[in-house]
N, C-alpha and C positions, 0 to 999 in steps of 0.2 A: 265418602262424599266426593263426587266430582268437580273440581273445580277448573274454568278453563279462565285466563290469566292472558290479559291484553296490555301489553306496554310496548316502551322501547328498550333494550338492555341496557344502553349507558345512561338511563336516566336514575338518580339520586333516589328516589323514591318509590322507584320502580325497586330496584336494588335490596334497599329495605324492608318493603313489602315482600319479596322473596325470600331475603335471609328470615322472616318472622314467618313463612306458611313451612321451610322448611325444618325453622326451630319447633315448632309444633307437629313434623312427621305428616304434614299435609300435603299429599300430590297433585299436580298439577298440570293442565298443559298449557304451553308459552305460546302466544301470536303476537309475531313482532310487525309492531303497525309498518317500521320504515321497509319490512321486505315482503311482506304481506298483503299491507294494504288494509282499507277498511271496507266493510262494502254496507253498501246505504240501508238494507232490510236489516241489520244488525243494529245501527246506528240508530234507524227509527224506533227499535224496540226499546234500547238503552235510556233514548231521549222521552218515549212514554211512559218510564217505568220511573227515570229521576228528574226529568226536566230538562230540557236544553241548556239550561243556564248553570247546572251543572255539569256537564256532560262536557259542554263545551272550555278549554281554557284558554281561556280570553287575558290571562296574565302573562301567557306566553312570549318569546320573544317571535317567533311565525306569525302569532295572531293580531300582535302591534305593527306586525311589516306590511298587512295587508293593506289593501288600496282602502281609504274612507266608505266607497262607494260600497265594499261588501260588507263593513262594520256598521254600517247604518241600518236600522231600521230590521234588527234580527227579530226572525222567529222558529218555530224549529224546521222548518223546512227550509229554511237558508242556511240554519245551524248544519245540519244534517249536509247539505252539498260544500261546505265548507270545511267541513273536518274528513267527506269524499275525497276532496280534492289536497286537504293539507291535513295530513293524520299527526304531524305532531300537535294538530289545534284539539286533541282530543285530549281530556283529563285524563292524568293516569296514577297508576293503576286503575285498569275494570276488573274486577273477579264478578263472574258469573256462577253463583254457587244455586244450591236446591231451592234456599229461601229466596232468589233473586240477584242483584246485583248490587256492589260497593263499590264506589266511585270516591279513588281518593285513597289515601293509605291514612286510615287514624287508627291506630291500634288498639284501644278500646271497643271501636265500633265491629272492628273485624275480630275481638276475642266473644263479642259477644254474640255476632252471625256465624261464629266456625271453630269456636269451643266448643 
């Protein structure tokens, strides 16, 4: 199974997500949003597959910094230039596997997409 694997490395649950794909012998490839970047066709897909409202992390501390004017009034097309423009506003981990995409690290969910 191919899995391609979109986070930041020093984030916490990023971290744990990796130690748990490689405790299972699962490979992987890493794209790191802060030297990478995100790019919007990718982003669009993510957000028609889970929703913008997931997709997007809105608990962040990036996404509390932003000016009012761009938290107002979201939808995924403003999601979508907003996580363009500040990739740490993206949920993370994304694993992109055969079945689709996991947004998020629950381990339940991912023993039962990649078991």
């Amino acid at each position: 199974m191919s899995l391609e694997f979109y986070g930041i490395p020093n984030c916490d649950t990023v971290k744990k997500a990796r130690k748990w794909l490689e405790g299972q012998g699962l490979d992987y490839a890493f794209h790191d949003y802060k030297k990478e970047g995100a790019d919007a066709a990718r982003l669009e897909k993510w957000v028609a597959e889970a929703g913008w409202e997931k997709v997007l992390n809105r608990a962040g501390t990036t996404f509390r910094k932003l000016p009012e004017e761009d938290k107002a009034d979201l939808d995924a097309a403003k999601a979508v230039r907003i996580m363009v423009a500040n990739p740490s506003c993206i949920k993370r981990p994304i694993v992109e596997h055969s079945g689709g995409i996991l947004v998020g690290f629950k381990q339940p969910e991912w023993e039962s997409a990649l078991g």
